[in-house]
C-alpha positions as CSV (number, residue, x, y, z in Angstrom):
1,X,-23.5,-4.3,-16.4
2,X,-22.1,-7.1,-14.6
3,X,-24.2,-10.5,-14.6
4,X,-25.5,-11.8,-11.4
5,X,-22.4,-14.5,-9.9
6,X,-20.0,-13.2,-12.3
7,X,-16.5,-11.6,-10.4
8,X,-16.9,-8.0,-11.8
9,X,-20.5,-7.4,-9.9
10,X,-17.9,-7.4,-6.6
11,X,-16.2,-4.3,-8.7
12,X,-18.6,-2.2,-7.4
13,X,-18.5,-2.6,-3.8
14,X,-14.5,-3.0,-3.9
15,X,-14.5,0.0,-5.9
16,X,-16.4,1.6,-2.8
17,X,-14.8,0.5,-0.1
18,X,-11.3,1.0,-1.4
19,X,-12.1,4.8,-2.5
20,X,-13.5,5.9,0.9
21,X,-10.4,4.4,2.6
22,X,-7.9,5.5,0.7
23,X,-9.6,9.4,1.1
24,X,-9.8,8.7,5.0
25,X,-5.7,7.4,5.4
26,X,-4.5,10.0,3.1
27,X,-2.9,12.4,6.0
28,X,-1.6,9.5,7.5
29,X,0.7,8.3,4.5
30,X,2.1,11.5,4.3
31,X,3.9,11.7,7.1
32,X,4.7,7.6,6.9
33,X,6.4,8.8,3.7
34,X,8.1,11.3,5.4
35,X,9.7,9.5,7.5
36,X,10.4,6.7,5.6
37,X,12.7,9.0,3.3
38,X,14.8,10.3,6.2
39,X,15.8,6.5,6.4
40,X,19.0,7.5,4.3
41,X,20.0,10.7,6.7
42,X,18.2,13.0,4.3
43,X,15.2,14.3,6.0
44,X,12.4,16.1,4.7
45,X,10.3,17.0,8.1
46,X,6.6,16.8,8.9
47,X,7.1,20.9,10.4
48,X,9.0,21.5,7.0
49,X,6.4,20.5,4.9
50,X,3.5,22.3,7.0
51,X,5.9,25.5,6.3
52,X,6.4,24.8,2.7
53,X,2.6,23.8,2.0
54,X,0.4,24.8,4.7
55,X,-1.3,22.5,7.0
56,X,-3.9,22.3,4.1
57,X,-0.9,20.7,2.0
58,X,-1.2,17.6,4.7
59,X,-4.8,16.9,2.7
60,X,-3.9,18.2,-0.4
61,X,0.2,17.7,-1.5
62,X,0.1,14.9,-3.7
63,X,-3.4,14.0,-3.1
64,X,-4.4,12.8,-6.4
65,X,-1.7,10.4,-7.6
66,X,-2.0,8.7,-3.8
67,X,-6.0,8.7,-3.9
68,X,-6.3,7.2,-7.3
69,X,-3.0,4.8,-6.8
70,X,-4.4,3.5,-3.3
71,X,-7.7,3.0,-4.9
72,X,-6.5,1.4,-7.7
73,X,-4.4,-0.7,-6.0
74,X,-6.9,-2.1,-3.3
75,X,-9.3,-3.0,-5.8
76,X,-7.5,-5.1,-7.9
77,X,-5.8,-6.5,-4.7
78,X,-9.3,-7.9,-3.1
79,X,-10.9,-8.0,-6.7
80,X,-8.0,-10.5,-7.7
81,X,-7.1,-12.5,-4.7
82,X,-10.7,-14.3,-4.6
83,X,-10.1,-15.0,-8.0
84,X,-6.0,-16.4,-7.6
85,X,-7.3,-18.5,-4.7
86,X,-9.9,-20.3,-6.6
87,X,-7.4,-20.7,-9.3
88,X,-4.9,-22.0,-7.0
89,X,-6.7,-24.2,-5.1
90,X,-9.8,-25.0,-6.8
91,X,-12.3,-23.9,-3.9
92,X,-13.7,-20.8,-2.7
93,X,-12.0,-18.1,-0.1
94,X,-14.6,-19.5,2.6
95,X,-12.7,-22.8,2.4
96,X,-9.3,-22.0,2.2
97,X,-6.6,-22.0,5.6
98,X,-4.1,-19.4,6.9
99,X,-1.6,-20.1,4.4
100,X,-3.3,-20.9,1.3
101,X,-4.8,-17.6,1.8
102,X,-1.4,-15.5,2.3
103,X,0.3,-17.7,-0.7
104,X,-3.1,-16.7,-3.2
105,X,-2.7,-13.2,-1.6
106,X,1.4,-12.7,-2.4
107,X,0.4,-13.9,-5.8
108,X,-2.7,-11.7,-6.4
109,X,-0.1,-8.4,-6.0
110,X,1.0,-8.9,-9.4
111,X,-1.0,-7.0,-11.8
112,X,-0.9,-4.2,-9.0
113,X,2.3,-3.9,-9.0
114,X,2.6,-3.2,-12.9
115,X,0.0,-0.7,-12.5
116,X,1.2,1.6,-9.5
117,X,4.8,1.9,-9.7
118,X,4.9,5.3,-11.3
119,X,1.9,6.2,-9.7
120,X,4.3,5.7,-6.3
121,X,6.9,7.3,-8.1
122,X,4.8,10.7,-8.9
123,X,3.4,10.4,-4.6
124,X,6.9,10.6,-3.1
125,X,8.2,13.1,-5.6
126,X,5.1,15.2,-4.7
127,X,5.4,15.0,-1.2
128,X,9.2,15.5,-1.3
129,X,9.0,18.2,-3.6
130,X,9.9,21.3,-1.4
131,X,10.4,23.7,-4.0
132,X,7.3,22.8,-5.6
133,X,8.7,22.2,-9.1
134,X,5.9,20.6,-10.1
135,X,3.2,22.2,-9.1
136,X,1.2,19.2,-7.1
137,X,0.8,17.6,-10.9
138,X,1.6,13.9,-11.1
139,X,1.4,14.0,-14.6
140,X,4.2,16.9,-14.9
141,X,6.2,15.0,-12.8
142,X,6.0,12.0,-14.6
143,X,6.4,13.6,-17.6
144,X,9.6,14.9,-16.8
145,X,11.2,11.7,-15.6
146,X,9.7,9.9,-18.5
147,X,11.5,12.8,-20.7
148,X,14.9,12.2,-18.8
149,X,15.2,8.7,-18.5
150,X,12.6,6.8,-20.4
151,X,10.8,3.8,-19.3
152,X,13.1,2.6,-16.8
153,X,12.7,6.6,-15.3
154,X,9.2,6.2,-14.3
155,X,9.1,2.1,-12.9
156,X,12.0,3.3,-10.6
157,X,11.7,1.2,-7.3
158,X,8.9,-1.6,-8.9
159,X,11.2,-4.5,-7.1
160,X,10.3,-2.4,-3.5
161,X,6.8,-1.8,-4.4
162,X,7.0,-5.6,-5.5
163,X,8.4,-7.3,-2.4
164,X,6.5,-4.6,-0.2
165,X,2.9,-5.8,-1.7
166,X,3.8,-9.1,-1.6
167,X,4.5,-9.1,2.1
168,X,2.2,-7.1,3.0
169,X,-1.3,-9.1,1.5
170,X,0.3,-12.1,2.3
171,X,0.5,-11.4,5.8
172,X,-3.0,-9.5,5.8
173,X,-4.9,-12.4,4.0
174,X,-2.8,-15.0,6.1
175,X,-4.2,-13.5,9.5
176,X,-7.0,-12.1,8.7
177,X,-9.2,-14.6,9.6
178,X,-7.3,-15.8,12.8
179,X,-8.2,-12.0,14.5
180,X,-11.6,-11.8,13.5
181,X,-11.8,-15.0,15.0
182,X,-9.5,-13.4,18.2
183,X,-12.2,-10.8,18.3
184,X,-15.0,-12.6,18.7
185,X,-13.9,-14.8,21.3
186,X,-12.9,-11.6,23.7
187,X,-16.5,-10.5,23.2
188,X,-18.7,-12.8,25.4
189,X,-20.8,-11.1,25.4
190,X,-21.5,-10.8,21.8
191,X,-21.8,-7.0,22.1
192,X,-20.2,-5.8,19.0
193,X,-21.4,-5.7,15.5
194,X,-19.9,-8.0,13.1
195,X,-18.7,-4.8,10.9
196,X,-16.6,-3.5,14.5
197,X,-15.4,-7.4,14.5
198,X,-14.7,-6.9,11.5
199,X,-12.4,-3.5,11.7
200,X,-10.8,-4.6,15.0
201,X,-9.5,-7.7,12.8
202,X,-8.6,-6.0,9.6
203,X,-6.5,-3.3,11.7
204,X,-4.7,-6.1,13.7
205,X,-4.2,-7.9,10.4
206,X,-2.9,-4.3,8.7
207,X,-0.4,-3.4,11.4
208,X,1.0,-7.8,11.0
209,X,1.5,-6.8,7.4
210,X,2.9,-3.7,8.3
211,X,5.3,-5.4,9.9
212,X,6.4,-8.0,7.6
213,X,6.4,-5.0,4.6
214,X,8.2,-1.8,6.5
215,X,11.8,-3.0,5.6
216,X,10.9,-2.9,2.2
217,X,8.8,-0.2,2.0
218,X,11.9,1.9,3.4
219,X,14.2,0.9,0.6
220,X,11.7,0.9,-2.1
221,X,10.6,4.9,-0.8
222,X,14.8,5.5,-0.7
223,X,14.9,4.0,-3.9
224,X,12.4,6.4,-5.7
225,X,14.2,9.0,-3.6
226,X,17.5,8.5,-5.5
227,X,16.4,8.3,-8.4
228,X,14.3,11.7,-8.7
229,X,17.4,13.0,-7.0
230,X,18.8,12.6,-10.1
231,X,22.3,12.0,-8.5
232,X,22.2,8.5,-8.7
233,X,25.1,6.3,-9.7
234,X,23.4,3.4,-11.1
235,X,21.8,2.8,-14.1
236,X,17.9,3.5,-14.7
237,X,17.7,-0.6,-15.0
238,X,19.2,-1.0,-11.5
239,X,17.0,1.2,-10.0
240,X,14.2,-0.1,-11.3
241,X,14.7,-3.8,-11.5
242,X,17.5,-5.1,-9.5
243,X,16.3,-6.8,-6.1
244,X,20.5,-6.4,-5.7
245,X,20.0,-2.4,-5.4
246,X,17.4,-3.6,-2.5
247,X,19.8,-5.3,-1.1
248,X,22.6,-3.3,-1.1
249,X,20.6,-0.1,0.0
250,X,19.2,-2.1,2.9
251,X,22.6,-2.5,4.0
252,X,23.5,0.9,3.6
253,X,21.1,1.8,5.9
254,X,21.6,-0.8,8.5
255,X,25.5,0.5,8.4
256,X,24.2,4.2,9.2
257,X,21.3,3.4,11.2
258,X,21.3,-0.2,12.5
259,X,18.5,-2.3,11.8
260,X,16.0,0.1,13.4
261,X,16.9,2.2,10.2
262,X,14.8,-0.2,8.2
263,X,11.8,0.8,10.4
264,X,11.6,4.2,10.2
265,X,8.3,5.9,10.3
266,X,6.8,2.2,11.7
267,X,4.5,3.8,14.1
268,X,2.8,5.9,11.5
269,X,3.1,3.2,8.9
270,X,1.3,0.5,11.2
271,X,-1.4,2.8,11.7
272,X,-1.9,3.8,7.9
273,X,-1.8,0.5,7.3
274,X,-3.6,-0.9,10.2
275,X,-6.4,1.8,9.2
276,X,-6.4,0.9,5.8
277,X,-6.8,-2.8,6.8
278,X,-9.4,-1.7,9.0
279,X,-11.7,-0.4,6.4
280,X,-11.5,-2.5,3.1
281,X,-12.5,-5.6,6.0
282,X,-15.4,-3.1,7.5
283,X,-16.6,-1.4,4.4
284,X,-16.6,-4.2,1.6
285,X,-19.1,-6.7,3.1
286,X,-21.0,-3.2,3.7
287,X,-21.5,-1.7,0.3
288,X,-21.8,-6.1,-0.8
289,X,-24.9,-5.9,1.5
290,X,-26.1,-2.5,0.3
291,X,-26.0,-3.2,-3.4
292,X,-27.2,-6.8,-2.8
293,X,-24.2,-9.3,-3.5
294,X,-23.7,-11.7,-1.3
295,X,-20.5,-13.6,-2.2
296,X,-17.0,-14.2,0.1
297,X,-14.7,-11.7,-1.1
298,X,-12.2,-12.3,1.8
């Protein structure tokens, strides 16, 4: 068990928050995905996926690498990120300004990052798989790209998933603060509870980093798209390494698309996001208070 003021008591609530939001935006992110990989001219449908897995598949496809890889990624996201700003700065969140707090937050992504990238791998192929190869297993899918291509296979797309979570916290922890603050001031007359203050800033400050990310976010889901296409013409290092093949995709797309192309799916992605930024700032200083820690964990 954790000892009272150490960082991993705040595991627990984290843990929490991040499980029921991830659970809550999962129907969301799969059409966001959706549309992301039709950035390339390649489609795969919302209607074509209700006809290849039911509308039951909209809660179900892919569920369980996305449910575990969005929990595990938000809790070592705001598990880490009071712990890189204190490093960084030598002073607690409470303290810190708009841009120490984006800089601590584009830095806390790292260990993320190394953690989820196949786990993001296994969620597209799941929801793109339309003859259901794999059966809805992660694992199996993994497996098989792992078996075809080795390491490299399975961390396809970690420079997307890299610049996309770097963006993204950045901006969220950057702003956070500001709208909470913007929220308060509209209500004079001090009507709302702090945990509706609270959500109202954490789904303005989702849908900023939503903004920033998208771009990326587009490539990096293109990039994963290749490469379990199988079709691809560039190595397994390329694809899973070079912030060139970012490059060089983006453009792509811009060229078939124009720069709205890097956008696609933005409505739905700003409100996954913009939800999921909504919870995590509602529901962590909830289950703090409930299981009695009362620290600043953003």
């Amino acid at each position: 068990m954790a000892s009272k003021g150490s960082a991993f008591e705040t595991l627990a609530p984290i843990s929490a928050a991040c499980a029921v939001t991830a659970a809550a935006m999962y129907p969301v992110d799969v059409v966001r995905a959706l549309k992301m990989a039709s950035a390339t001219g390649h489609g795969y449908t919302a209607s074509e996926f209700i006809a290849k897995h039911g509308v039951r598949g909209m809660l179900t496809q892919g569920v369980a690498p996305e449910v575990a890889r969005a929990t595990w990624m938000r809790v070592l996201k705001f598990f880490f990120f009071p712990i890189t700003f204190q490093f960084m700065w030598g002073k607690p969140v409470a303290q810190g300004n708009s841009a120490q707090n984006g800089l601590a937050g584009m830095v806390a992504v790292a260990p993320e990052v190394a953690t989820i990238t196949t786990l993001e791998l296994a969620k597209i192929g799941l929801q793109l798989d339309s003859e259901k190869r794999f059966a809805n297993s992660g694992v199996r899918l993994a497996k098989h790209v792992y078996g075809e291509r080795g390491f490299v296979g399975v961390m396809a797309g970690w420079q997307g998933v890299q610049a996309r979570q770097m963006l993204w916290t950045g901006a969220y922890f950057a702003t956070l603060d500001s709208y909470k603050a913007l929220v308060a001031s509209a209500d004079t007359s001090d009507a709302l509870p702090v945990s509706v203050r609270n959500f109202a800033g954490g789904f303005l400050a989702g849908v900023t980093g939503a903004a920033a990310n998208t771009p990326a976010d587009v490539i990096r889901t293109n990039i994963q798209k290749e490469a379990l296409s199988g079709k691809s013409k560039d190595s397994g290092v390329r694809l899973a390494f070079s912030f060139g093949k970012m490059l060089s995709l983006g453009s792509e797309i811009v060229a078939a698309r124009g720069a709205a192309g890097l956008y696609s799916g933005f409505g739905f992605k700003a409100l996954h996001m913009g939800g999921s930024g909504a919870f995590v700032a509602m529901l962590i200083p909830v289950f703090s208070s409930l299981m009695g820690i009362n620290r600043e964990l953003m």
